[in-house]
PDB file of N, CA, C, O and CB in Angstrom:
ATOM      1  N   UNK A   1      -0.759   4.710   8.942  1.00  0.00           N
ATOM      2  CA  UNK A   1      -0.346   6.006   8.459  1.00  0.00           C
ATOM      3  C   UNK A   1      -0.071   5.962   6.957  1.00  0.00           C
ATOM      4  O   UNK A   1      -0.256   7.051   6.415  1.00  0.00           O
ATOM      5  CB  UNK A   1       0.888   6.482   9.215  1.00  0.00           C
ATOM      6  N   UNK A   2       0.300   5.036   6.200  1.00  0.00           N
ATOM      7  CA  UNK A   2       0.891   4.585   5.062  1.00  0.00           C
ATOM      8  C   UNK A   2      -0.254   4.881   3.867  1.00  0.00           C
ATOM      9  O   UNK A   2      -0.188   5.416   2.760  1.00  0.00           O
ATOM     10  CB  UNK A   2       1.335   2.998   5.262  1.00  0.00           C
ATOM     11  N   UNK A   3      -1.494   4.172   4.762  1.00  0.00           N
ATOM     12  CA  UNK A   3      -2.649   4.376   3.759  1.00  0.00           C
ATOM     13  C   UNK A   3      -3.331   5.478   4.022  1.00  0.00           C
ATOM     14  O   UNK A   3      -4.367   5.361   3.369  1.00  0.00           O
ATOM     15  CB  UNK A   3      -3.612   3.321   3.708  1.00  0.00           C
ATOM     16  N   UNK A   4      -3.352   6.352   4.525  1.00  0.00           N
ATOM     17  CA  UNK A   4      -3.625   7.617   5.295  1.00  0.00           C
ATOM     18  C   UNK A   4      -3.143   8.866   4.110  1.00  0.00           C
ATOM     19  O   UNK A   4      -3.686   9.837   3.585  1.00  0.00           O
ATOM     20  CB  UNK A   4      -2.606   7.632   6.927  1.00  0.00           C
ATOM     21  N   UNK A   5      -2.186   8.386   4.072  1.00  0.00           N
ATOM     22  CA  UNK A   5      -0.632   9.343   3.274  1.00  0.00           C
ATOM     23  C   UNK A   5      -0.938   9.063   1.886  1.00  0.00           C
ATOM     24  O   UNK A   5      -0.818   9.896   0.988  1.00  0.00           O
ATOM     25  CB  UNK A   5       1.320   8.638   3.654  1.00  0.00           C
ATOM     26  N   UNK A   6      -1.413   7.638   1.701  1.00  0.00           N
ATOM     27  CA  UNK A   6      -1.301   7.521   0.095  1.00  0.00           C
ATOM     28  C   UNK A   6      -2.969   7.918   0.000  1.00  0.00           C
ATOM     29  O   UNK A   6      -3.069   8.677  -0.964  1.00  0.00           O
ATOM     30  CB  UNK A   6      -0.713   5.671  -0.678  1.00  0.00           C
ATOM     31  N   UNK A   7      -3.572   7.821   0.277  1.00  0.00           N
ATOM     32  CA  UNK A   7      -4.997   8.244   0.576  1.00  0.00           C
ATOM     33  C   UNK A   7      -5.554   9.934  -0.138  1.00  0.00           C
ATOM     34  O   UNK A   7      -6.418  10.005  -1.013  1.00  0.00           O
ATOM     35  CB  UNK A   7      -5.036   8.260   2.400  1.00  0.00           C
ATOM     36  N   UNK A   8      -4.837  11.178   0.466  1.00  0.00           N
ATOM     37  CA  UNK A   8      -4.280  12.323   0.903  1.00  0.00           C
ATOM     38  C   UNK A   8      -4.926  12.938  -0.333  1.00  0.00           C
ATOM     39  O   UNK A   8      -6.010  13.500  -0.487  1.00  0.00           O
ATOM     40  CB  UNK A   8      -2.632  12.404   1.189  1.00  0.00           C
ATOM     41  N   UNK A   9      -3.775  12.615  -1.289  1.00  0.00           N
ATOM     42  CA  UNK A   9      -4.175  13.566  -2.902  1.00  0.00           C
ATOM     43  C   UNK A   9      -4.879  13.433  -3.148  1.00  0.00           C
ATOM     44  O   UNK A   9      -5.567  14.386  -3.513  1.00  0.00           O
ATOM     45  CB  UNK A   9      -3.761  13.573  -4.106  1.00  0.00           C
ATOM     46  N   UNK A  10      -5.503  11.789  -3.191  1.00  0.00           N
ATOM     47  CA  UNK A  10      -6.903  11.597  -4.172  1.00  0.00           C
ATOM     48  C   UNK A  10      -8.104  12.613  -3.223  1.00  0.00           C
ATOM     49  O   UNK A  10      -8.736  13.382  -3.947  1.00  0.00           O
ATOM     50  CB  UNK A  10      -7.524   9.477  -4.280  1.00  0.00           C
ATOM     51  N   UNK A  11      -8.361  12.659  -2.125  1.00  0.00           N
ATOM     52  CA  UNK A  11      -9.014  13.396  -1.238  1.00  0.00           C
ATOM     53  C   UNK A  11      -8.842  15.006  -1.820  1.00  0.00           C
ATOM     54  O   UNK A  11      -9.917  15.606  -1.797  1.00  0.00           O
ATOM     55  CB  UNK A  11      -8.394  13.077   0.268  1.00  0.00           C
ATOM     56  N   UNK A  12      -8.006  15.589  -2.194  1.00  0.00           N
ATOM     57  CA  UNK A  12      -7.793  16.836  -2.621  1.00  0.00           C
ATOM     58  C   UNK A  12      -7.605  16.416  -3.526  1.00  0.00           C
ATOM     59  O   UNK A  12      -6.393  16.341  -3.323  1.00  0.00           O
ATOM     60  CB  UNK A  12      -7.012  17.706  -2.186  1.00  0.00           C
ATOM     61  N   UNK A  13      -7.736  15.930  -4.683  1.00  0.00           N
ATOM     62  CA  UNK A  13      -7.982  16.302  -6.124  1.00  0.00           C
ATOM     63  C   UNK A  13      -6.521  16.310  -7.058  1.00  0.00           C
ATOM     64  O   UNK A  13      -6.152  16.924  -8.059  1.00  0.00           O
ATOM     65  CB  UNK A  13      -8.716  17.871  -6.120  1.00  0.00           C
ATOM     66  N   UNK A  14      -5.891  15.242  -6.120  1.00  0.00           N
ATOM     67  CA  UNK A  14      -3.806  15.748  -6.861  1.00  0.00           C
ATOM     68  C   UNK A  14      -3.892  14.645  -7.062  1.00  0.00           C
ATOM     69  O   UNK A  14      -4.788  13.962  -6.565  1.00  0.00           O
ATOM     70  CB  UNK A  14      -2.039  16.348  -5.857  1.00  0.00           C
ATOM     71  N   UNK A  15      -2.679  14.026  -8.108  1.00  0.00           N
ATOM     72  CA  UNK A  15      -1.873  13.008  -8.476  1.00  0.00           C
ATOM     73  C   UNK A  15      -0.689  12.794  -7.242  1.00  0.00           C
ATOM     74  O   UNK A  15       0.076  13.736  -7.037  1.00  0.00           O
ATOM     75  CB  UNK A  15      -1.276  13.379  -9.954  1.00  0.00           C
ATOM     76  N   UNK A  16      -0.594  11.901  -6.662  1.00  0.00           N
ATOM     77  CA  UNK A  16       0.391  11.833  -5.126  1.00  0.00           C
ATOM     78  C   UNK A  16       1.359  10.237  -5.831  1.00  0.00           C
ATOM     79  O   UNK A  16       1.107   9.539  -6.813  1.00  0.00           O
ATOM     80  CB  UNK A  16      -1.028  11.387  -2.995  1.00  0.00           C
ATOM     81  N   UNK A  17       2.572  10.146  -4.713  1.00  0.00           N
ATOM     82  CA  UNK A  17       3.304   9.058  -5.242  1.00  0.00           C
ATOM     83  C   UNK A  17       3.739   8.863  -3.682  1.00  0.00           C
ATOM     84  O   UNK A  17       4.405   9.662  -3.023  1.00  0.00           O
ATOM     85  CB  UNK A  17       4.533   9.345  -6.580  1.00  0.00           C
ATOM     86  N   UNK A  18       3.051   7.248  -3.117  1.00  0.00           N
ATOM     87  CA  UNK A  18       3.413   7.083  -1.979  1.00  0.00           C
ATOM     88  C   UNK A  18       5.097   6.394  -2.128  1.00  0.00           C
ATOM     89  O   UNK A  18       5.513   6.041  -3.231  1.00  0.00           O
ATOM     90  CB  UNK A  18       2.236   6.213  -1.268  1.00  0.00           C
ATOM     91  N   UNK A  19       5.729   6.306  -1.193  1.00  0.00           N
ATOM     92  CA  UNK A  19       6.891   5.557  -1.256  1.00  0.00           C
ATOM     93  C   UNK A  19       6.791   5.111  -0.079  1.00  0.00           C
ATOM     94  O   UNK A  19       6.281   5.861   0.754  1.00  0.00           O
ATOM     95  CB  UNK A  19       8.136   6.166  -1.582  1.00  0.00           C
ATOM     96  N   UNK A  20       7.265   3.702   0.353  1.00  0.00           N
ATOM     97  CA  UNK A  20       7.615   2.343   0.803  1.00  0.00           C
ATOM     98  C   UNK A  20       8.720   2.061   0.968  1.00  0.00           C
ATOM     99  O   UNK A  20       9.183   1.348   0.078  1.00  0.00           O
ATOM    100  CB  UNK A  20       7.274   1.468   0.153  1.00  0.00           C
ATOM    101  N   UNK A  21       9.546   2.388   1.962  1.00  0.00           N
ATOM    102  CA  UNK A  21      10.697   2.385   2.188  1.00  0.00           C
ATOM    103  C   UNK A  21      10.787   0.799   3.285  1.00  0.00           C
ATOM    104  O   UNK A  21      10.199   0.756   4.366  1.00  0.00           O
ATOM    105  CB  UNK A  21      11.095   3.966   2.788  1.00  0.00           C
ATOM    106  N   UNK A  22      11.742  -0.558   2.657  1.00  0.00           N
ATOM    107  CA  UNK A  22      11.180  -1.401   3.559  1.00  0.00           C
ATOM    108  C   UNK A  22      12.533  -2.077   3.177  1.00  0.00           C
ATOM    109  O   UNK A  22      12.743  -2.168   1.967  1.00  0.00           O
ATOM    110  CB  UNK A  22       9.585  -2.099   3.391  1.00  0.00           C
ATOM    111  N   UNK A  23      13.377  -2.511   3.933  1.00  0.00           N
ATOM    112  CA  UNK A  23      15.029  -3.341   4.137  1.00  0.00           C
ATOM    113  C   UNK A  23      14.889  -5.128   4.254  1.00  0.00           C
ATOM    114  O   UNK A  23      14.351  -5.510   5.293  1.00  0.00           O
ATOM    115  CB  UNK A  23      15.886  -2.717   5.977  1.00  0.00           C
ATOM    116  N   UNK A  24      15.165  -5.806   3.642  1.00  0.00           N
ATOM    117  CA  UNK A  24      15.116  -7.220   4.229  1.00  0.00           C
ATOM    118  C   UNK A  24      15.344  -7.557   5.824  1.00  0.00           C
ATOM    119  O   UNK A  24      14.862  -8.564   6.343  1.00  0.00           O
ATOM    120  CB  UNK A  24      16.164  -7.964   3.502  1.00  0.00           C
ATOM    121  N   UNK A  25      16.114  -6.619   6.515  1.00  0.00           N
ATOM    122  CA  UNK A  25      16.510  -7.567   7.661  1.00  0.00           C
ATOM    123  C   UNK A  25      14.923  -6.612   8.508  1.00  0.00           C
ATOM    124  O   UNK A  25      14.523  -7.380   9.384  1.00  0.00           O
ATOM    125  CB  UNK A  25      18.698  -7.367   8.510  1.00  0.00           C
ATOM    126  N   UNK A  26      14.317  -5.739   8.497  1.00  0.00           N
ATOM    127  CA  UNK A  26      13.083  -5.576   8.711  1.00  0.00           C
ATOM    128  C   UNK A  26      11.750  -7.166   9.195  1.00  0.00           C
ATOM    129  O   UNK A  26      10.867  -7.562   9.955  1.00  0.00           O
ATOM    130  CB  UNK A  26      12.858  -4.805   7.300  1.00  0.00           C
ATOM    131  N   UNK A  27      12.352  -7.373   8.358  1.00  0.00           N
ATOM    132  CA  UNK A  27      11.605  -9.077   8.361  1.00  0.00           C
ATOM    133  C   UNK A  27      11.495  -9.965   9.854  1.00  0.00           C
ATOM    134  O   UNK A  27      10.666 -10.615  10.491  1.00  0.00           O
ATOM    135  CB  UNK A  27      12.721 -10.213   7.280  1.00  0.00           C
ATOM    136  N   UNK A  28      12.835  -9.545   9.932  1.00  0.00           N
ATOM    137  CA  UNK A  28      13.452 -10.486  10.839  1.00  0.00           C
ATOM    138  C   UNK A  28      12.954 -10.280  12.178  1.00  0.00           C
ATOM    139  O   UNK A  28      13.147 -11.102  13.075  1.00  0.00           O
ATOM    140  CB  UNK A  28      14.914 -10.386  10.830  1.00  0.00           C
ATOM    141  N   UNK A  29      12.248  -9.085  12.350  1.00  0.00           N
ATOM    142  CA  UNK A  29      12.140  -8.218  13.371  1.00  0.00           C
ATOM    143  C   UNK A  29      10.572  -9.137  13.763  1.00  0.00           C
ATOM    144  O   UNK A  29       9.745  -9.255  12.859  1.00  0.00           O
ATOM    145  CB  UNK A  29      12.181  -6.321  12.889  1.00  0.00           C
ATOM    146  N   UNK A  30      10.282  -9.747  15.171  1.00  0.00           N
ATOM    147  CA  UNK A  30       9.066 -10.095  15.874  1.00  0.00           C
ATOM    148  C   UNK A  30       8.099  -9.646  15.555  1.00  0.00           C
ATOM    149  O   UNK A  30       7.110 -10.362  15.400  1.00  0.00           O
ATOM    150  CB  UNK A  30       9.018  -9.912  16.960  1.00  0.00           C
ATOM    151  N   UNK A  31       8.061  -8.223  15.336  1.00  0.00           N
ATOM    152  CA  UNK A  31       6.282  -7.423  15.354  1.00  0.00           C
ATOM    153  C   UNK A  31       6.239  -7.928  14.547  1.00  0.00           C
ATOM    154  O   UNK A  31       5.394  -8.823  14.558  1.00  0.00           O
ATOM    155  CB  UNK A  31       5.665  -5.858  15.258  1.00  0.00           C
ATOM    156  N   UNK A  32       7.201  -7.741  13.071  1.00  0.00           N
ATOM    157  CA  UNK A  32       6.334  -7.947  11.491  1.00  0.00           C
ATOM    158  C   UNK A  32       5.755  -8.912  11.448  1.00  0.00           C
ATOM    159  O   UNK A  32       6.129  -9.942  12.009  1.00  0.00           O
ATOM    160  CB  UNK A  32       7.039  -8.053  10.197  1.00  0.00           C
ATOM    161  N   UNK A  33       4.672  -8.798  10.750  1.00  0.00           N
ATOM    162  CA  UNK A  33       3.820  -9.866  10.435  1.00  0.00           C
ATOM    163  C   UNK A  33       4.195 -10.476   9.059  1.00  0.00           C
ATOM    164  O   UNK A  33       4.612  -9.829   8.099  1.00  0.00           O
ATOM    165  CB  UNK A  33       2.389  -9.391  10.462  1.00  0.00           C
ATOM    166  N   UNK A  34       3.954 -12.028   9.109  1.00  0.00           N
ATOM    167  CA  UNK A  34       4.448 -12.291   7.842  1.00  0.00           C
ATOM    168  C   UNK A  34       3.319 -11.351   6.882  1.00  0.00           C
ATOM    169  O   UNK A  34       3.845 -10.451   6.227  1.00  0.00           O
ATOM    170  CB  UNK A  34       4.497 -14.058   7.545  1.00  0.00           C
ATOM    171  N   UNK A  35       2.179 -11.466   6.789  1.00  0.00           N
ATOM    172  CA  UNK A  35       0.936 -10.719   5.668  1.00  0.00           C
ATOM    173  C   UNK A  35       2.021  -9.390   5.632  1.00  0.00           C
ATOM    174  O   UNK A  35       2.321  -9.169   4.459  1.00  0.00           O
ATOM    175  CB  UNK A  35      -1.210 -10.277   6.486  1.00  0.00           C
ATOM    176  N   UNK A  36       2.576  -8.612   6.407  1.00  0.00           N
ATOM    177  CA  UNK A  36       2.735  -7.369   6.154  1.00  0.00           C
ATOM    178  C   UNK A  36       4.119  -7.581   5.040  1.00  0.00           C
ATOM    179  O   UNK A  36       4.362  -6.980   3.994  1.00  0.00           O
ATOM    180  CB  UNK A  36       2.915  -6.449   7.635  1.00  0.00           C
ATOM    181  N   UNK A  37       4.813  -8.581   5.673  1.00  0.00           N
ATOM    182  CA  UNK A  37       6.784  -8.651   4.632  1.00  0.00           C
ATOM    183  C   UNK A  37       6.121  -8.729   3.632  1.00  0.00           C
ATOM    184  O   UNK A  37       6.140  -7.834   2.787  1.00  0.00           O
ATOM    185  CB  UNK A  37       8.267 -10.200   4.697  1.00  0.00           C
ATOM    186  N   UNK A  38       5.003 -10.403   3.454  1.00  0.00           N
ATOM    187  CA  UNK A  38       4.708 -10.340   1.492  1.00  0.00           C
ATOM    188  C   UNK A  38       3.984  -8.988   1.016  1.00  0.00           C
ATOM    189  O   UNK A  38       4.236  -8.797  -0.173  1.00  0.00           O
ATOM    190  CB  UNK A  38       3.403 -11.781   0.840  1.00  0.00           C
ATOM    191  N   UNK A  39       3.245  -8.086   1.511  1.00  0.00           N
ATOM    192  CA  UNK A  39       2.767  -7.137   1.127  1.00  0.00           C
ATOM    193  C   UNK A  39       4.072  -6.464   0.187  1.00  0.00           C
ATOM    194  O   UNK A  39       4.210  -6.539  -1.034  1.00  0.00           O
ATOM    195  CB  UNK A  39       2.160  -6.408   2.327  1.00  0.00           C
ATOM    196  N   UNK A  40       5.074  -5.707   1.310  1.00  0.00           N
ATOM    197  CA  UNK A  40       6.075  -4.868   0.784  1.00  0.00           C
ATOM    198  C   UNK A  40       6.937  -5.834  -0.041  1.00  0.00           C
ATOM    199  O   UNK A  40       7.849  -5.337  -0.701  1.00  0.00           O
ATOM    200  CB  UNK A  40       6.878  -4.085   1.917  1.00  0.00           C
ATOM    201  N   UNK A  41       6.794  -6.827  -0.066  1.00  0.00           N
ATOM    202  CA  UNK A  41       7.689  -7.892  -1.077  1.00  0.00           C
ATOM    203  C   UNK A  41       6.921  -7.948  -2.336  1.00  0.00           C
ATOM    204  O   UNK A  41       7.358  -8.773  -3.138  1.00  0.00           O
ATOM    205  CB  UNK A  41       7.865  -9.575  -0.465  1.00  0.00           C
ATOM    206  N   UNK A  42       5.933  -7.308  -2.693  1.00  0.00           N
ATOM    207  CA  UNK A  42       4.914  -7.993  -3.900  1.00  0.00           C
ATOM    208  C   UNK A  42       5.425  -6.767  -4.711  1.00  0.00           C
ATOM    209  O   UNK A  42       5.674  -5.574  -4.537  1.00  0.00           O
ATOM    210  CB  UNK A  42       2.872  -8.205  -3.622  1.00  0.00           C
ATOM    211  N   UNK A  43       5.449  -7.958  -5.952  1.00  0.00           N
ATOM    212  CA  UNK A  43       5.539  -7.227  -7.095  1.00  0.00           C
ATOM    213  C   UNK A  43       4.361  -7.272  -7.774  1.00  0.00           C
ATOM    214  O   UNK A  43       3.991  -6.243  -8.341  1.00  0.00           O
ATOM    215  CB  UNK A  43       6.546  -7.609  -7.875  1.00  0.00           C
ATOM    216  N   UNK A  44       3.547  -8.483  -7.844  1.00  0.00           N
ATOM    217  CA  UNK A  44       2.856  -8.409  -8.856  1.00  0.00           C
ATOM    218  C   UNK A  44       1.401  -7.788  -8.845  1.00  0.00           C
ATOM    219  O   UNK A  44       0.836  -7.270  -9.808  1.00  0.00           O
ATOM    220  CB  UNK A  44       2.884  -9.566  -9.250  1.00  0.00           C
ATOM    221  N   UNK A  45       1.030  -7.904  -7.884  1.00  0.00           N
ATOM    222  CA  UNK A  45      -0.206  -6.880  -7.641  1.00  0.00           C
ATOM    223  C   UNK A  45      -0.112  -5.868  -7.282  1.00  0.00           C
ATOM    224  O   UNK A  45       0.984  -5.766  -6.732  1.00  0.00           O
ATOM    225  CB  UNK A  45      -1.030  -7.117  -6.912  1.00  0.00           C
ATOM    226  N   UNK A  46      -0.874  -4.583  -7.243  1.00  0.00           N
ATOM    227  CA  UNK A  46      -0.816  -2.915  -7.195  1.00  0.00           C
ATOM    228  C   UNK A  46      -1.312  -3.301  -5.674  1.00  0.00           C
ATOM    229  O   UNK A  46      -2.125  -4.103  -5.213  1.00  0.00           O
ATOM    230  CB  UNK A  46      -2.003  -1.693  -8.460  1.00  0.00           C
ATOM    231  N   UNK A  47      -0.353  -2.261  -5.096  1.00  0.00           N
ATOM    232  CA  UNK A  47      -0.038  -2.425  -3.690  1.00  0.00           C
ATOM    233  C   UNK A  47      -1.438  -1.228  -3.026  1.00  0.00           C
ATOM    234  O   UNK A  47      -1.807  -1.034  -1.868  1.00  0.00           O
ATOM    235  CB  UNK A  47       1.942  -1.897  -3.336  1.00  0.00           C
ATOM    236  N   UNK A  48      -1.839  -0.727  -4.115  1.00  0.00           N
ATOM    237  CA  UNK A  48      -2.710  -0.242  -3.656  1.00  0.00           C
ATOM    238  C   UNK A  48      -4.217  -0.543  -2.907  1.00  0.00           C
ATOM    239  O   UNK A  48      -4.832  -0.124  -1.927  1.00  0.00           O
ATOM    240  CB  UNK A  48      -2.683   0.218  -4.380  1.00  0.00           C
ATOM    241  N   UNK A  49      -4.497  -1.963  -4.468  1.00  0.00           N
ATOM    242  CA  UNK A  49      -5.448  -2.713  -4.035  1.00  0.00           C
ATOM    243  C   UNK A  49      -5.363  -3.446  -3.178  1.00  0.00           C
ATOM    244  O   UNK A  49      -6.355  -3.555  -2.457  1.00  0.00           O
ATOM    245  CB  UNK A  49      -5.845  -3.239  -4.696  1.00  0.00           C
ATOM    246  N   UNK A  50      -4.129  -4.287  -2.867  1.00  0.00           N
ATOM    247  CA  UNK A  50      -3.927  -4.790  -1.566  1.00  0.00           C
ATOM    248  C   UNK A  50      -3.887  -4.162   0.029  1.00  0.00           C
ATOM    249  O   UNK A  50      -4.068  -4.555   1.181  1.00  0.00           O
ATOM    250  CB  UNK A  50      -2.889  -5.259  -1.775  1.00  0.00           C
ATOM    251  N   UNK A  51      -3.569  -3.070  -0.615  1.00  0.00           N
ATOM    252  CA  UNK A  51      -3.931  -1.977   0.896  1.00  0.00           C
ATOM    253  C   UNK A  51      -5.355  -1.665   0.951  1.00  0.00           C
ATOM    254  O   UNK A  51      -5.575  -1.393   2.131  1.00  0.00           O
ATOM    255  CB  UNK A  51      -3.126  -0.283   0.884  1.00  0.00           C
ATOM    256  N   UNK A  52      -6.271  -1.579   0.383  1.00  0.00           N
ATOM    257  CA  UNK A  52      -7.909  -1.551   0.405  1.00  0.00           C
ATOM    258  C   UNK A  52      -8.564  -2.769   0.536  1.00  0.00           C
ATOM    259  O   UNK A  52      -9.768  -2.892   0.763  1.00  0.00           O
ATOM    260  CB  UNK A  52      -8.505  -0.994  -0.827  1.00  0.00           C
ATOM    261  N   UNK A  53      -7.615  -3.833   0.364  1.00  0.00           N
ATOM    262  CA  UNK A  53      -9.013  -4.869  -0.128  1.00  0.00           C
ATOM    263  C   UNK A  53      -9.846  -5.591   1.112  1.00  0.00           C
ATOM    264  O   UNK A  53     -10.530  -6.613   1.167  1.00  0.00           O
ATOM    265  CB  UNK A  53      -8.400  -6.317  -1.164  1.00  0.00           C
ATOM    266  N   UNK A  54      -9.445  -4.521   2.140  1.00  0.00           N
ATOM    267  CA  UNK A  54     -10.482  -4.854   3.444  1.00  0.00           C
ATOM    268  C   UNK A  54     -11.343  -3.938   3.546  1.00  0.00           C
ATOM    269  O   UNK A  54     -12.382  -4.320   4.084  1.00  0.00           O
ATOM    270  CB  UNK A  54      -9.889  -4.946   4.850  1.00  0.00           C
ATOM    271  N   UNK A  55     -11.311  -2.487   3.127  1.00  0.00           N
ATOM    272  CA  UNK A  55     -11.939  -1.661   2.839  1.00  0.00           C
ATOM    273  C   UNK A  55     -12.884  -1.350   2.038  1.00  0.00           C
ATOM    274  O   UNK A  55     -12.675  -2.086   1.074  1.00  0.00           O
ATOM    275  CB  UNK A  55     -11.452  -1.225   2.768  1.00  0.00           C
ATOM    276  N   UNK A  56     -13.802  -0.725   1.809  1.00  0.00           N
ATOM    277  CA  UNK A  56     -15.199  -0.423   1.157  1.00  0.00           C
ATOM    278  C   UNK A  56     -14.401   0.460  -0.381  1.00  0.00           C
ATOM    279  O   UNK A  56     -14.475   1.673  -0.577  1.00  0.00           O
ATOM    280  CB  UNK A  56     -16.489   0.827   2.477  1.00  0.00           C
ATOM    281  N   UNK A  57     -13.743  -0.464  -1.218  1.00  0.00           N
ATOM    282  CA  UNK A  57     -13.106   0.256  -2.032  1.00  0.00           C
ATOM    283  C   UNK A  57     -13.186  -0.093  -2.931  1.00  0.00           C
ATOM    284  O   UNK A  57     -12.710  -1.221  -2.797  1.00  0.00           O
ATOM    285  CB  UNK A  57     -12.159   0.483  -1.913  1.00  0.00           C
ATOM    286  N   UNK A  58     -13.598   0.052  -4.397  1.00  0.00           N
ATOM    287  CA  UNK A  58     -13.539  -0.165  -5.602  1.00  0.00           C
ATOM    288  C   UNK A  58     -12.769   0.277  -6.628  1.00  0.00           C
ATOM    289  O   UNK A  58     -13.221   1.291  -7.161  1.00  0.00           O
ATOM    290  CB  UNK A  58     -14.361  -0.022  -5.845  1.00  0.00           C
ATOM    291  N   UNK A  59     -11.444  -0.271  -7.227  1.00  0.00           N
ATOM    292  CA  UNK A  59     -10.801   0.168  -8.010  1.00  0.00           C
ATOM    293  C   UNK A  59     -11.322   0.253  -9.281  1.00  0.00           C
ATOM    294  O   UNK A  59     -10.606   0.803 -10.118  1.00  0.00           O
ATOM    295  CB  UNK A  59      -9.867  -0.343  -7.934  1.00  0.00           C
ATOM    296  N   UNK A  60     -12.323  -0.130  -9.601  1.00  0.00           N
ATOM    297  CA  UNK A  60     -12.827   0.106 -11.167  1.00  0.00           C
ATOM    298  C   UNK A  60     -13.329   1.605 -11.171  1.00  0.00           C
ATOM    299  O   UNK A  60     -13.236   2.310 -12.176  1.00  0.00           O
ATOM    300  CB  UNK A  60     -14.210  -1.027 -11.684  1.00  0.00           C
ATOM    301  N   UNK A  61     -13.972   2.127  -9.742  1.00  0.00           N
ATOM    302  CA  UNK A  61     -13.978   3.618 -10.138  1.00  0.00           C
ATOM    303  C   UNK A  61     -12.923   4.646 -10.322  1.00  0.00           C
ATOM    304  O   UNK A  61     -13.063   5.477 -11.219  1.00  0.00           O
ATOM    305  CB  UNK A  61     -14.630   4.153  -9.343  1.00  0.00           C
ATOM    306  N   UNK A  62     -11.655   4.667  -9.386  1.00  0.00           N
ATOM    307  CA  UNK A  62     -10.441   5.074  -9.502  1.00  0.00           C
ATOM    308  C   UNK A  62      -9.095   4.067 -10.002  1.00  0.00           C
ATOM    309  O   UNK A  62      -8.784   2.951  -9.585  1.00  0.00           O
ATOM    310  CB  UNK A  62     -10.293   5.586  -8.266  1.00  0.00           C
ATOM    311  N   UNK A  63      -8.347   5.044 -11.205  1.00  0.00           N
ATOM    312  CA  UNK A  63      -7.049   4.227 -11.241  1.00  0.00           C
ATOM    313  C   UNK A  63      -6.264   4.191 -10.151  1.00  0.00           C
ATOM    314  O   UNK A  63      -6.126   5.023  -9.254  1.00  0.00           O
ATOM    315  CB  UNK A  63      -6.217   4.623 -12.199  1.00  0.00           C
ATOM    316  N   UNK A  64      -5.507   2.607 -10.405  1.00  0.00           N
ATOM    317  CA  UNK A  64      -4.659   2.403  -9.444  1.00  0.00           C
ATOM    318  C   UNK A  64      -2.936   2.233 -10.133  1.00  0.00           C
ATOM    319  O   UNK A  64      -2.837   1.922 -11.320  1.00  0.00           O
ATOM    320  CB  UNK A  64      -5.286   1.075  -8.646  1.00  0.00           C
ATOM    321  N   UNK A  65      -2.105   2.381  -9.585  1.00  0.00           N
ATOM    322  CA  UNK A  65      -0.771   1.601 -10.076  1.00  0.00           C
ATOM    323  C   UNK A  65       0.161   0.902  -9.642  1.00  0.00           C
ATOM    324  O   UNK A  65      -0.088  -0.252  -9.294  1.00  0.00           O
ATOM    325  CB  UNK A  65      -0.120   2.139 -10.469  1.00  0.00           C
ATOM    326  N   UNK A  66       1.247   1.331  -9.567  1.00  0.00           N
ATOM    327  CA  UNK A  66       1.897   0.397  -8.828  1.00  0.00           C
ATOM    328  C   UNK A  66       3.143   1.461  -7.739  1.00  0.00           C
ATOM    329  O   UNK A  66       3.897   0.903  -6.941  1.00  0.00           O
ATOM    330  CB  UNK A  66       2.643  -0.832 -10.078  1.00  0.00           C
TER     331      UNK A  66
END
């Protein structure tokens, strides 16, 4: 749903600002996957490209941020 949502504007033609609402003790929790904690833990790469980079997606055609 996350990438769905942040997805949205660029599809209609808007500037959108997803937010990531994510708690440390979240972690702790069985389902999470570790790939998913370092995701919402990363600072240093645009969380965007990391949410595509299984996808048919090229950030050199659209900006990305953080």
């Amino acid at each position: 749903m996350y990438i769905q949502e942040s997805e949205r504007g660029e599809r209609d033609g808007k500037t959108t600002t997803a937010c990531l609402c994510y708690c440390n003790s979240d972690a702790s929790l069985q389902f999470m996957e570790a790939e998913t904690v370092s995701c919402c833990e990363n600072v240093k790469h645009c969380r965007r490209e990391v949410l595509f980079k299984d996808f048919d997606y090229c950030s050199k055609d659209k900006p990305v941020g953080y």
